[in-house]
C-alpha positions as CSV (number, residue, x, y, z in Angstrom):
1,X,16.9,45.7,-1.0
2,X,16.1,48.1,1.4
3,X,12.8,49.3,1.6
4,X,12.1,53.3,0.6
5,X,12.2,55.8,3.6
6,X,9.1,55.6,5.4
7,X,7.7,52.7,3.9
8,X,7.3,49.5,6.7
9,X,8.8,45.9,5.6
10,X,6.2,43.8,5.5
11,X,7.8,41.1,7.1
12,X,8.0,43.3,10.2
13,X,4.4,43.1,11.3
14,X,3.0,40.5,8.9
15,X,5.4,37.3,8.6
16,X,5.6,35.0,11.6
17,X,8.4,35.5,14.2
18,X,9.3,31.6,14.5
19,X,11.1,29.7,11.7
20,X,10.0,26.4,13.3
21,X,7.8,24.6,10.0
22,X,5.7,22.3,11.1
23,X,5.4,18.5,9.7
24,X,1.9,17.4,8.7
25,X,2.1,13.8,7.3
26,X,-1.1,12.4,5.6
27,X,0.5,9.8,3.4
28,X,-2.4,8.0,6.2
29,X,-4.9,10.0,4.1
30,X,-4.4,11.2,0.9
31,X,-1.4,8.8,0.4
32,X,-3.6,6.1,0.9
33,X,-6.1,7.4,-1.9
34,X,-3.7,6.8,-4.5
35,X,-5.5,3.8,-6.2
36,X,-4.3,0.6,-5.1
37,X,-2.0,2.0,-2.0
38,X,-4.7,0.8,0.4
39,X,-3.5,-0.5,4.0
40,X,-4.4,-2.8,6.3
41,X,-5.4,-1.8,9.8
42,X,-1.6,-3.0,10.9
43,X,0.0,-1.6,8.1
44,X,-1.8,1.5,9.3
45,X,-0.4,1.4,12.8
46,X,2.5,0.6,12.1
47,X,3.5,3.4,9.5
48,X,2.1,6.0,12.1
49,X,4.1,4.7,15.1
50,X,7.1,5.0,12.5
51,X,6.1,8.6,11.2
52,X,6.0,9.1,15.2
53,X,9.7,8.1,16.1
54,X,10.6,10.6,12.9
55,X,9.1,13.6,15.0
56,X,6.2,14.1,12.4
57,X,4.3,16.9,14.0
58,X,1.0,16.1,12.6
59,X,0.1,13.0,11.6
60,X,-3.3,12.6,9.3
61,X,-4.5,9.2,10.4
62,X,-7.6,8.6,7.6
63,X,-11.2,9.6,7.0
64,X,-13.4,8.6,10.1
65,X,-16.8,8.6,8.9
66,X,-15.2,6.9,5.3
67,X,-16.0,3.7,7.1
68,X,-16.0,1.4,9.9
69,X,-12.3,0.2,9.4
70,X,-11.2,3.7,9.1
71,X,-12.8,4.9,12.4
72,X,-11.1,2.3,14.0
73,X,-7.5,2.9,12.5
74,X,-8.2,6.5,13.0
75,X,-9.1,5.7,16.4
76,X,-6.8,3.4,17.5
77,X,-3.6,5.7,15.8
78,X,-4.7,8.2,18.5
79,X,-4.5,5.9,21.5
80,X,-1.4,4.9,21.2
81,X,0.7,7.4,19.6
82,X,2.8,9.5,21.8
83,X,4.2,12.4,20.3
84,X,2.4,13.9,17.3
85,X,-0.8,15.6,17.0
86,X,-3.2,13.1,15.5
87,X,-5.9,14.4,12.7
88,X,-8.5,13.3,11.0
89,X,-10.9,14.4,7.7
90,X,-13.9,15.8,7.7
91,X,-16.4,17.1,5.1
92,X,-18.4,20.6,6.0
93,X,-21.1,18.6,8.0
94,X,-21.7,18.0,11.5
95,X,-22.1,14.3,10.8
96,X,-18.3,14.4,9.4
97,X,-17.0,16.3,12.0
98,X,-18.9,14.6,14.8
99,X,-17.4,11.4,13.4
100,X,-14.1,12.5,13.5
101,X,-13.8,13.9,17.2
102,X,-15.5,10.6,18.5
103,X,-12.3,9.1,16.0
104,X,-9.2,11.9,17.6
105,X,-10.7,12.5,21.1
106,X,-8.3,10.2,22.9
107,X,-5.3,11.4,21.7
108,X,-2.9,13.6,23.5
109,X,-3.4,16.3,21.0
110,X,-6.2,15.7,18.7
111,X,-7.1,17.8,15.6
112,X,-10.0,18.0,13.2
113,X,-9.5,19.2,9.7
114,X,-12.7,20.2,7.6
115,X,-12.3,21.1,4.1
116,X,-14.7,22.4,1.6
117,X,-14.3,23.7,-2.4
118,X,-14.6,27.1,-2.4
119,X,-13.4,27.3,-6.6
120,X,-15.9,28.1,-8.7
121,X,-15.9,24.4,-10.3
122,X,-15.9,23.5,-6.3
123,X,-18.8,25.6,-5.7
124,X,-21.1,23.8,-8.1
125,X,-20.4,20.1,-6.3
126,X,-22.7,20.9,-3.4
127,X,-24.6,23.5,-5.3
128,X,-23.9,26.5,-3.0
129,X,-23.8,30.1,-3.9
130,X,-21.1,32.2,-2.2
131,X,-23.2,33.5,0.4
132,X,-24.3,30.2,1.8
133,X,-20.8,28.4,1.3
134,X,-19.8,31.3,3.9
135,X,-22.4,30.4,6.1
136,X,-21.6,26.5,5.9
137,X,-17.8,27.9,6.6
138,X,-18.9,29.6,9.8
139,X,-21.5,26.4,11.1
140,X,-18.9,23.8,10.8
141,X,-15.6,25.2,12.0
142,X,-17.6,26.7,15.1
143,X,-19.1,23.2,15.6
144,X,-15.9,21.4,15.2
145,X,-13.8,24.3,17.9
146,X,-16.7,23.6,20.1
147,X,-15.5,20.0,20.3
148,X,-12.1,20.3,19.7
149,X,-9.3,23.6,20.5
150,X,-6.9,22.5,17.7
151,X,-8.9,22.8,14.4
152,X,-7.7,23.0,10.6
153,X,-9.7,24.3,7.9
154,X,-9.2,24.0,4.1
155,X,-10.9,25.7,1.1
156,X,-10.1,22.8,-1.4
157,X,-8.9,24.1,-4.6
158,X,-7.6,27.5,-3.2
159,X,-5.2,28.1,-5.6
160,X,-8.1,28.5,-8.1
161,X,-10.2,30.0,-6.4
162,X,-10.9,34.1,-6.6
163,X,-8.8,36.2,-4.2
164,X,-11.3,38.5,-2.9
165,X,-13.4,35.4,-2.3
166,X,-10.6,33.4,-0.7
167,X,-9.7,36.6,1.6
168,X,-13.7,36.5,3.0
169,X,-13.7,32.5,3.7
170,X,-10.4,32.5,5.5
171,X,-11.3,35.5,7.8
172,X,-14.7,33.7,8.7
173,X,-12.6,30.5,9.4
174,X,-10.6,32.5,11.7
175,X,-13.0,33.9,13.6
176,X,-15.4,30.9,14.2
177,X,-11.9,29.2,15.2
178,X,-9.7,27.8,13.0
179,X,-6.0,27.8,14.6
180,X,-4.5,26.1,11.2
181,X,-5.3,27.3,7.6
182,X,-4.8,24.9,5.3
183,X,-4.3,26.0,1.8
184,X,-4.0,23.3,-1.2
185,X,-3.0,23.6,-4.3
186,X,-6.0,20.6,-5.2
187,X,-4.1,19.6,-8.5
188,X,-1.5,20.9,-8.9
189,X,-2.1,23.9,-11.2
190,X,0.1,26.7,-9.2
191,X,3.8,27.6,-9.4
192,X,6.6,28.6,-6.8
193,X,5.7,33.0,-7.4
194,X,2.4,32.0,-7.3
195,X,2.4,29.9,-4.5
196,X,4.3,32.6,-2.0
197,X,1.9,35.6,-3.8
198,X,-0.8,33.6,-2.3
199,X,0.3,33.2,0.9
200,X,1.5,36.6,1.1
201,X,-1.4,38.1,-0.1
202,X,-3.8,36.1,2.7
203,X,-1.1,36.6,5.8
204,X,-1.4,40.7,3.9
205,X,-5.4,40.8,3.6
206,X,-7.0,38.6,6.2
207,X,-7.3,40.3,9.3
208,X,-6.1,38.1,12.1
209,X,-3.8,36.1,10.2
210,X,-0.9,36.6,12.1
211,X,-2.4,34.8,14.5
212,X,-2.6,31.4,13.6
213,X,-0.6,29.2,11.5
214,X,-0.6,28.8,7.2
215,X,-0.2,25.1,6.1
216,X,0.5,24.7,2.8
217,X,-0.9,21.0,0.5
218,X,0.6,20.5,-2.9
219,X,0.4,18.3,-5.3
220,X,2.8,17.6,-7.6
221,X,1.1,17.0,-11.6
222,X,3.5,19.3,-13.1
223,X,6.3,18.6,-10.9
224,X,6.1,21.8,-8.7
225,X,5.3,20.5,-5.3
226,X,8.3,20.6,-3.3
227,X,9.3,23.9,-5.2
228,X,5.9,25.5,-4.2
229,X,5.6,24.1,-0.8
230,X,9.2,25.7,-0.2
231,X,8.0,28.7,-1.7
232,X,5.3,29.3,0.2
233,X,7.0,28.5,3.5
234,X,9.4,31.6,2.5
235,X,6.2,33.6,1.8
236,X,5.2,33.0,5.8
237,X,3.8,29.4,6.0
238,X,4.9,27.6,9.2
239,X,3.4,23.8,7.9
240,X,4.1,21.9,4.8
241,X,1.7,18.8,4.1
242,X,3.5,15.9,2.6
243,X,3.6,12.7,2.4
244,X,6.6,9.4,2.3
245,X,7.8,8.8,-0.9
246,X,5.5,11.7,-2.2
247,X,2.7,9.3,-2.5
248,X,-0.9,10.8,-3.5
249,X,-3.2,10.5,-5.9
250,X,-2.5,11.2,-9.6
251,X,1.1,12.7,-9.7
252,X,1.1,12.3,-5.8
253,X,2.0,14.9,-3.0
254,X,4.8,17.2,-1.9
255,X,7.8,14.4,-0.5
256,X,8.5,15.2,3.1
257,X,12.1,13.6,2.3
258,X,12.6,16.4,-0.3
259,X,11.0,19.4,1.9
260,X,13.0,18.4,5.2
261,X,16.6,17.5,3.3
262,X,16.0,20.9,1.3
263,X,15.1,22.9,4.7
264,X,18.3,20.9,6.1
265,X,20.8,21.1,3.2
266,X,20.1,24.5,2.2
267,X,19.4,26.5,5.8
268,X,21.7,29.2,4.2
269,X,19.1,30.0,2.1
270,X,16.1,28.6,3.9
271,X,16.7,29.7,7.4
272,X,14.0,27.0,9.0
273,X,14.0,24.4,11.2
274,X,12.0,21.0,11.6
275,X,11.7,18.4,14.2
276,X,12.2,15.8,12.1
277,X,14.8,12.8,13.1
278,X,16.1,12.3,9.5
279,X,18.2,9.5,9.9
280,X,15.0,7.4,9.6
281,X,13.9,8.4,6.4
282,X,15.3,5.7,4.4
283,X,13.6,3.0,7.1
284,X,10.0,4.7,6.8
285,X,10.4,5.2,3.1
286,X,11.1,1.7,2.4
287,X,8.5,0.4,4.6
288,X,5.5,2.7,2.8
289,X,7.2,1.3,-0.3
290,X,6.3,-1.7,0.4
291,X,2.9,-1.8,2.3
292,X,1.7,0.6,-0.6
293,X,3.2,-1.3,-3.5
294,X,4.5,1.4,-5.0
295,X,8.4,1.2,-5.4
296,X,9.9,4.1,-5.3
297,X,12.0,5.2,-8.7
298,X,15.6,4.9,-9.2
299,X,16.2,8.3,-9.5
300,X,14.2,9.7,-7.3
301,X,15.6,12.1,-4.8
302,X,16.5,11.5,-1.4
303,X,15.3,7.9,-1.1
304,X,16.2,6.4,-4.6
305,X,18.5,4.0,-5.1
306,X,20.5,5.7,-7.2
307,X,20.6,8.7,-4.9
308,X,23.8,8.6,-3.7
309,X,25.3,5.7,-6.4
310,X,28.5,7.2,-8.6
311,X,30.1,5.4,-11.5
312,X,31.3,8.3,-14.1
313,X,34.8,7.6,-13.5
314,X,35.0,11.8,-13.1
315,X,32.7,11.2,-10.5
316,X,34.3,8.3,-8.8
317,X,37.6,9.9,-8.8
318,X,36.2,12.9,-7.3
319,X,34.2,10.7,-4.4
320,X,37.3,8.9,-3.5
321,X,39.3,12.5,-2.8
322,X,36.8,14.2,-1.3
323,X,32.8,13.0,-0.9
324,X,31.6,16.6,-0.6
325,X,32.9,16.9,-4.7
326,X,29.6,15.3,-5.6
327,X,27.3,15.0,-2.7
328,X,25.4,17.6,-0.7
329,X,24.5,15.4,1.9
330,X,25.9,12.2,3.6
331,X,24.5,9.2,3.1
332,X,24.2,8.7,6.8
333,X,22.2,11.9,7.1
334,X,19.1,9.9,5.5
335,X,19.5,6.6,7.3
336,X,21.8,5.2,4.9
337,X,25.6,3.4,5.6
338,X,28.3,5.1,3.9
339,X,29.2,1.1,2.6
340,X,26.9,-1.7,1.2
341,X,28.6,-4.3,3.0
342,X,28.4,-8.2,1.9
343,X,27.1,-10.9,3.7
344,X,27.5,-14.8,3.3
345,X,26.3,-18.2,4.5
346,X,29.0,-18.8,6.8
347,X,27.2,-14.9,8.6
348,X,25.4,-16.0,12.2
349,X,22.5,-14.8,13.5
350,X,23.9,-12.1,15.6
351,X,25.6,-10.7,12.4
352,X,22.5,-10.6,11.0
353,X,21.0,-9.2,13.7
354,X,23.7,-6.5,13.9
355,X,23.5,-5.7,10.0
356,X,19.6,-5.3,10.2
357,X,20.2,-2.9,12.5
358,X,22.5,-0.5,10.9
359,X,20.1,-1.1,8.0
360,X,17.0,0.5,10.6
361,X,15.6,-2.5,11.2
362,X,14.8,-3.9,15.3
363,X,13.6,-7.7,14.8
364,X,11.8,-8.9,17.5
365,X,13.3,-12.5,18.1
366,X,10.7,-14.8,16.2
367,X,10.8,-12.1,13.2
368,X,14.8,-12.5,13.3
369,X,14.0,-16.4,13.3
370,X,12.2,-15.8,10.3
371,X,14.4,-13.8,8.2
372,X,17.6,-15.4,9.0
373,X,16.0,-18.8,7.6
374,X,14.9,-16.8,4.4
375,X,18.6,-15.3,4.8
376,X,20.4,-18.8,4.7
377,X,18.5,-19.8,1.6
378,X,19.2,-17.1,-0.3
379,X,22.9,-17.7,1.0
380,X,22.7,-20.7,-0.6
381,X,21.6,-19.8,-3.9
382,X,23.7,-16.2,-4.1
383,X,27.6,-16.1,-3.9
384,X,27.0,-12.5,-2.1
385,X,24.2,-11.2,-0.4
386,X,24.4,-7.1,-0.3
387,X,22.0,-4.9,1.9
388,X,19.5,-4.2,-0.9
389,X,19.3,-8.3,-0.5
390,X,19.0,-8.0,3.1
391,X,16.1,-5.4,2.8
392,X,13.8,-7.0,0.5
393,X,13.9,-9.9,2.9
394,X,12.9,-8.2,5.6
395,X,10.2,-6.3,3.9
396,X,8.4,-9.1,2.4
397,X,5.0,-9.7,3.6
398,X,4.0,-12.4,6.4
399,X,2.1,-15.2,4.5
400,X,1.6,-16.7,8.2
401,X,-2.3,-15.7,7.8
402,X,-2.6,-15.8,3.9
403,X,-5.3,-18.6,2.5
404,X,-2.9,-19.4,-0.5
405,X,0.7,-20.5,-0.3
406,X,3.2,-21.4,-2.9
407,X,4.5,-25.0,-2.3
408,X,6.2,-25.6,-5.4
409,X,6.2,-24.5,-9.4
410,X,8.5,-25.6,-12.0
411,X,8.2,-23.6,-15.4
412,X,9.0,-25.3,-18.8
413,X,10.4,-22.6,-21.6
414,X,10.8,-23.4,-24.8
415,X,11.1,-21.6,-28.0
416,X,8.6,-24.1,-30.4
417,X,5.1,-23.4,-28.7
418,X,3.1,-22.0,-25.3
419,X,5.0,-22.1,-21.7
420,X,4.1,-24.8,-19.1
421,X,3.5,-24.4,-15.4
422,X,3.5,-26.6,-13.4
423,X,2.7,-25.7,-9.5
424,X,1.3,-26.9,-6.0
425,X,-0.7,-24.3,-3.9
426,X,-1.7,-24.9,-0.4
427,X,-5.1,-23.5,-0.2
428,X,-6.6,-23.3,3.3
429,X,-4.7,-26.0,4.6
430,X,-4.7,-28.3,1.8
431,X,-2.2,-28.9,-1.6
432,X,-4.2,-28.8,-4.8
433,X,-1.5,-28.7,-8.1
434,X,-2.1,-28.1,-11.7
435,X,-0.6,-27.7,-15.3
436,X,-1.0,-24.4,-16.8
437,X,0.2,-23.5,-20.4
438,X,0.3,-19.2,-21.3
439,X,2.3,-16.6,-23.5
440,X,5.1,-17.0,-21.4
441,X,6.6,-18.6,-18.1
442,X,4.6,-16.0,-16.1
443,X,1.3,-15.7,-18.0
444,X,1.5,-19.6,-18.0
445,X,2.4,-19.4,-14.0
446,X,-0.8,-17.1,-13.1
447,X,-2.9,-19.2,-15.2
448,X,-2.0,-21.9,-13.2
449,X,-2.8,-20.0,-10.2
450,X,-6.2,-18.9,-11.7
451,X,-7.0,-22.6,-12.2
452,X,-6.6,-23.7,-8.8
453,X,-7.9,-20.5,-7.5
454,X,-10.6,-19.2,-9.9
455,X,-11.0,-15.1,-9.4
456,X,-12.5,-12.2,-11.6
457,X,-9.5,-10.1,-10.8
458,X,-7.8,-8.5,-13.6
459,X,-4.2,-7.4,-13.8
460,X,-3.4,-3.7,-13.8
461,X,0.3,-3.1,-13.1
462,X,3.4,-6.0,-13.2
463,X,6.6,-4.7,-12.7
464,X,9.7,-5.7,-12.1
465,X,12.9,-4.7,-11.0
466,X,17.0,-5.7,-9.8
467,X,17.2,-5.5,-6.2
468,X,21.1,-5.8,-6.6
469,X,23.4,-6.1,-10.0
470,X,24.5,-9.6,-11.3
471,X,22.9,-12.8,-12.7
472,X,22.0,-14.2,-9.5
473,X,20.3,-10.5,-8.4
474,X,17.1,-10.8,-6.1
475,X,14.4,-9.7,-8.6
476,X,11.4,-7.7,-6.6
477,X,8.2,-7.7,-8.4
478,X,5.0,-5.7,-7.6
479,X,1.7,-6.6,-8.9
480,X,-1.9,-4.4,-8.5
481,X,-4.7,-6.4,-9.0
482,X,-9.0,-5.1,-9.2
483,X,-11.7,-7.0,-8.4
484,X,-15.1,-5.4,-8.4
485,X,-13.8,-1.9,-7.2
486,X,-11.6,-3.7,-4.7
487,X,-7.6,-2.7,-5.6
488,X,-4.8,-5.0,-4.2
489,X,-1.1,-4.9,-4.7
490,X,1.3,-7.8,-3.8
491,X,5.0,-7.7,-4.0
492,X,8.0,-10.3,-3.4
493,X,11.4,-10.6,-4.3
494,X,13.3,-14.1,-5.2
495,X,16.6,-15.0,-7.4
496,X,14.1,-16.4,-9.8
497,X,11.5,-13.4,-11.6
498,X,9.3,-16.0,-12.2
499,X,8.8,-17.5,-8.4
500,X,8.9,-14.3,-7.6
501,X,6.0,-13.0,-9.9
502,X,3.8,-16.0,-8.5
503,X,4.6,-15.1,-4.7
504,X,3.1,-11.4,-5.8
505,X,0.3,-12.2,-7.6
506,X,-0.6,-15.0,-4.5
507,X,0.4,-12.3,-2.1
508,X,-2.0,-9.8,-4.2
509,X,-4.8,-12.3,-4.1
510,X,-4.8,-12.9,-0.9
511,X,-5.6,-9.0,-0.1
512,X,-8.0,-9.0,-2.5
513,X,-10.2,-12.3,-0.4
514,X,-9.3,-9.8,2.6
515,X,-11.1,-6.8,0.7
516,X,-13.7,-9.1,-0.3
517,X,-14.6,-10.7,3.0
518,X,-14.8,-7.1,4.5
519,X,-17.1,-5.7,1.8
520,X,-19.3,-8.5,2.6
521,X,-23.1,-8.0,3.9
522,X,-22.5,-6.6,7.6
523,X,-18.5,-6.2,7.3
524,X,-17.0,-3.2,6.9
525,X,-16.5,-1.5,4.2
526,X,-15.7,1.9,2.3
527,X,-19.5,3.5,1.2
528,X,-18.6,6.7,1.0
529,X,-16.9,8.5,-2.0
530,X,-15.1,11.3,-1.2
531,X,-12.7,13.9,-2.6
532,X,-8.9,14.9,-1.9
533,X,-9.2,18.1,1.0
534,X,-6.3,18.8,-1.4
């Protein structure tokens, strides 16, 4: 509608002139705070050199001063990544934000991101009236642009906080030097009108807020987070925070997949670009899957498996005519083939090779060794092996390095009393076996593992689920496990649930001796408790 005569659009002086949105990706950071979704320092680098190659602008690499190990991946993320900015969390202290410049300084465009709560529940964590929370705002953001031109600040809980307060915190970050404002919707309490309002409203109020850029960090407890990240990008934020798979803590974060295929799908409406390289979602989403132990759900959008399946016959028909009668996007727009081509035992290495890569995934040679003898076994045991098959092979974790290894286990069922196991273990080097009985064929098979191994783990999440359709379907099981504050998750996939639940739950206790042997006296370990910057 056209504005009355005289009256200024507000867009016209107010919103930003690009439509470029930035990416920031911290499923690094606050992915990794989802309990359990903890990653080792490879896992780390690898998921960052991934979230790289996808043209991620930002990439939130982890805490710093949250540990020794975290410094380190932090640090290490910023040497070698090439492209993206890397960033890294800090409280409002110079100790924090010390910790994390020694962490970002190598890379070719490093960022520090301070947060603080400015809510009035947020307020009362560090015991600060308004006054001094202002003057705490001002200290650290000028200490961290003295160290560093690229600097993001975030009131935590900004959605909740008071308006006029919000306006006065924001101006003083701009002014001491803040180039990014960050502002998060903590848990996931706002809506879409609300989310642009805000936006609006600061980009309206805060005097020199054209002049740097509005991210916007949601989280997604009642379902709301793409829908207000979107919103408040059409309010005048240029940078959505997200994660893969929309992994956070609680309900999680906003999905990149679902803010870059909206952006992409519906530009009509949503006139913005990213630089994102989407045809590797479905590689990177798979991966976090799997290092996080956290499988994504059927129907979950983008990157579920059901995402682009069809079998109403009404549907079928209409794929078969025309594909646009039932899907908005290609499959190959996300990474996937348009076919889930079969492969058999009589396949050779260089059409495994080849079908890996259509899949996303580049074997080095001795990783293509390794798969293709997993490959010919499972061959042997399935009449057909489809590219879900093919996946969960590739993306089950090296036991090269583990302590425990499953040699052998034979179950006994029966209907007339307890389930036997039966199993062999190689433990550091050497086979130990044992007989196990339980309330079932896998409560029977981790006993038997607890008896060879003893452990004070306890179970917290088993889960299993079809990697293809059939009787002779791969089964992929996840198991968390806790230990003394120490989270672990382990997952496997195998023709038989049961093999497969004992390769987890080995897989899961190995991580666990990891976490242990780096809590130790003098290792490194996670001492500081901290809070989500959003």
């Amino acid at each position: 509608m056209a504005p009355d005569a005289g009256e200024t659009p507000r867009d016209q002086h107010v919103m930003p002139q690009t439509n470029r949105v930035k990416i920031f990706d911290t499923t690094l950071r606050d992915g990794e705070q989802s309990p359990g979704a903890t990653m080792t320092h490879e896992e780390k680098l690898e998921i960052a050199q991934l979230l790289d190659e996808m043209g991620v602008d930002i990439i939130e690499a982890g805490f710093p001063i949250a540990s020794e190990g975290d410094f380190k991946a932090v640090s290490e993320i910023a040497k070698v990544t090439r492209n993206a900015s890397i960033c890294g969390l800090a409280r409002a202290n110079f100790k924090d934000i010390d910790r994390c410049w020694d962490a970002v300084r190598h890379a070719k465009r490093p960022r520090i991101h301070t947060f603080i709560g400015t809510s009035p529940l947020h307020r009362a964590i560090p015991n600060l009236d308004m006054d001094q929370m202002a003057e705490r705002i001002h200290e650290t953001v000028t200490h961290a642009r003295n160290l560093c031109e690229d600097v993001q600040w975030s009131p935590m809980d900004a959605t909740r906080t008071e308006h006029d307060y919000l306006c006065r915190v924001v101006e003083i970050a701009i002014k001491a030097g803040a180039t990014t404002i960050n502002i998060p919707d903590t848990v996931g309490y706002t809506a879409p009108r609300e989310s642009a309002a805000l936006i609006a409203m600061l980009l309206e109020r805060v005097p020199g807020a054209d002049e740097i850029t509005f991210a916007t960090h949601c989280h997604n407890d009642l379902g709301m987070a793409t829908a207000n990240s979107l919103a408040a990008v059409e309010a005048g934020a240029r940078q959505i925070e997200c994660t893969i798979n929309g992994l956070g803590e609680r309900a999680g974060n906003t999905a990149l997949e679902e803010v870059v295929m909206a952006i992409k799908v519906r530009h009509d409406i949503m006139p913005y670009k990213t630089g994102i390289d989407t045809t590797k979602i479905m590689n990177i989403s798979r991966r976090v899957a799997t290092v996080s132990g956290f499988p994504v759900q059927f129907n979950k959008a983008i990157v579920g498996k059901n995402a682009f399946a069809h079998e109403s016959g009404i549907h079928q028909d209409g794929m078969l005519k025309n594909s646009e009668t039932f899907e908005i996007m290609r499959p190959q727009d996300v990474g996937l083939n348009d076919t889930n081509l079969v492969m058999g035992k009589h396949s050779g290495r260089a059409a495994l090779r080849a079908k890996l890569k259509d899949l996303g995934f580049e074997l080095a040679d001795n990783q293509l060794n390794d798969v293709f003898v997993r490959f010919k076994d499972l061959a042997d045991r399935k009449k057909e092996v489809w590219d879900d098959d093919l996946i969960a092979l590739v993306t089950q974790n090296d036991a090269s390095q583990d302590r425990l290894r499953l040699k052998h286990l034979r179950v006994i069922c029966g209907t007339d009393g307890p389930q036997k196991a039966d199993i062999v273990l190689e433990i550091d080097g050497q086979e130990r076996s044992v007989t196990a009985t339980g309330d079932g064929p896998v409560d029977a098979t981790f006993n038997a593992v607890k008896a060879l191994f003893p452990h004070g783990a306890t179970l917290q999440v088993y889960q299993v689920a079809a990697v293809t359709e059939g009787t002779d379907a791969q089964a992929t099981v996840s198991v968390r496990l806790e230990e003394q504050g120490h989270i672990a998750t382990g997952q496997s996939a195998d023709t038989d649930t049961v093999v497969a639940s004992a390769k987890a739950y080995i897989n899961a206790i190995n991580r666990l001796i990891v976490r242990r042997e780096k809590s130790a006296p003098g290792a490194d370990t996670k001492t500081i408790s901290y809070r989500d910057a959003g």
